[in-house]
Phi, psi and omega in degrees: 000315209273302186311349192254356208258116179288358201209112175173151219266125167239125169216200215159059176315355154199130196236154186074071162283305198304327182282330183274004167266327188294345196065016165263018184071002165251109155226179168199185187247130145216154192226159187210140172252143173234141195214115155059039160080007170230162170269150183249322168242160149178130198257023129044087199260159152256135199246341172245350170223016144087353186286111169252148166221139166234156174205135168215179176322303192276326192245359220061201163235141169232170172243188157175153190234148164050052162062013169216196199033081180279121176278135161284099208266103170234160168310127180278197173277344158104021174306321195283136125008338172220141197275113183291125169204121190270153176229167152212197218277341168254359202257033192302139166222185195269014172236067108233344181281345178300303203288330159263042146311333197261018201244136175281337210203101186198137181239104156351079166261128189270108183221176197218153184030229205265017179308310166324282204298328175293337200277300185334287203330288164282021194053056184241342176223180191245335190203141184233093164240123186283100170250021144216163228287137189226187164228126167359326165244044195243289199244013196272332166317288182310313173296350164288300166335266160342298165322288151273007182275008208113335182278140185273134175234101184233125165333160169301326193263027159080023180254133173326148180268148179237101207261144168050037146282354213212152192290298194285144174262042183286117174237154199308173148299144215228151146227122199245112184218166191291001182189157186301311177288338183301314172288300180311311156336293198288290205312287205284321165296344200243342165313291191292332195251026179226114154294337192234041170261118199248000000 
């Protein structure tokens, strides 16, 4: 039924459970339209510190904290020499600790839930890349944000992430990074040094 539909609210009242037993506040609220196997929006709340990030098609992404001052979210340029690269704080596994072994001059952000697509967004990290299993609605709010702040989004095969296209609501392993080359890079690094990327 759900495969016919072109149009509908995908959302996810609570993303980050292990960070919300844990109490640190990063968890979140998200919510996403989907138009034609894409996100068109997607709205993203903090819920303990009052934080929303948005993003759509027509307008770009904002931030605001406590309903106000709206900040205008872009991507960075990506200028610096060490490579911002977010993860996250509870999924660590042993095909992102390879890939970064092979990388030299790199800096570690650690985040919980779809907060990682927000760190791309606003230019605080460079690169988001996902090696284990998420669910659709885990990345479709975030992947608008992140998207219209500027940012590149891709499958592990170098393909548009696609949503209710597949009986399972699973999405492949992902890279969210502030440019194309940057992702293409990673793409090609993690080909050679991970065997079992699926």
């Amino acid at each position: 039924e759900r495969s016919e539909w072109e149009l509908y609210w995908l959302i996810d009242p609570l993303d980050g459970t292990k960070e919300f037993l844990k109490r640190n506040g990063e968890f979140t609220v998200n919510i996403a339209l989907i138009e034609n196997n894409t996100p068109i929006l997607g709205v993203i709340f903090v819920p303990v510190t009052n934080e929303i990030y948005w993003g759509s098609k027509k307008f770009g992404s904002y931030y605001s904290l406590d309903g106000e001052n709206y900040e205008k979210l872009s991507v960075s340029d990506s200028l610096s020499d060490t490579l911002k690269i977010v993860a996250s704080r509870s999924h660590a596994n042993e095909e992102m600790e390879t890939l970064l072994n092979s990388i030299d001059n790199f800096e570690l952000l650690s985040k919980g839930s779809s907060l990682k697509f927000c760190l791309i967004a606003s230019g605080k990290a460079d690169i988001y890349p996902r090696f284990g299993l998420t669910s659709e609605w885990d990345t479709a709010a975030g992947e608008a944000i992140a998207r219209f702040a500027g940012g590149y989004i891709v499958n592990i095969d170098n393909n548009q992430m696609t949503y209710n296209k597949k009986e399972s609501l699973l999405n492949p392993y992902f890279i969210v990074s502030c440019n194309r080359e940057i992702c293409e890079n990673f793409l090609s690094l993690s080909k050679k040094k991970i065997s079992k990327i699926h």
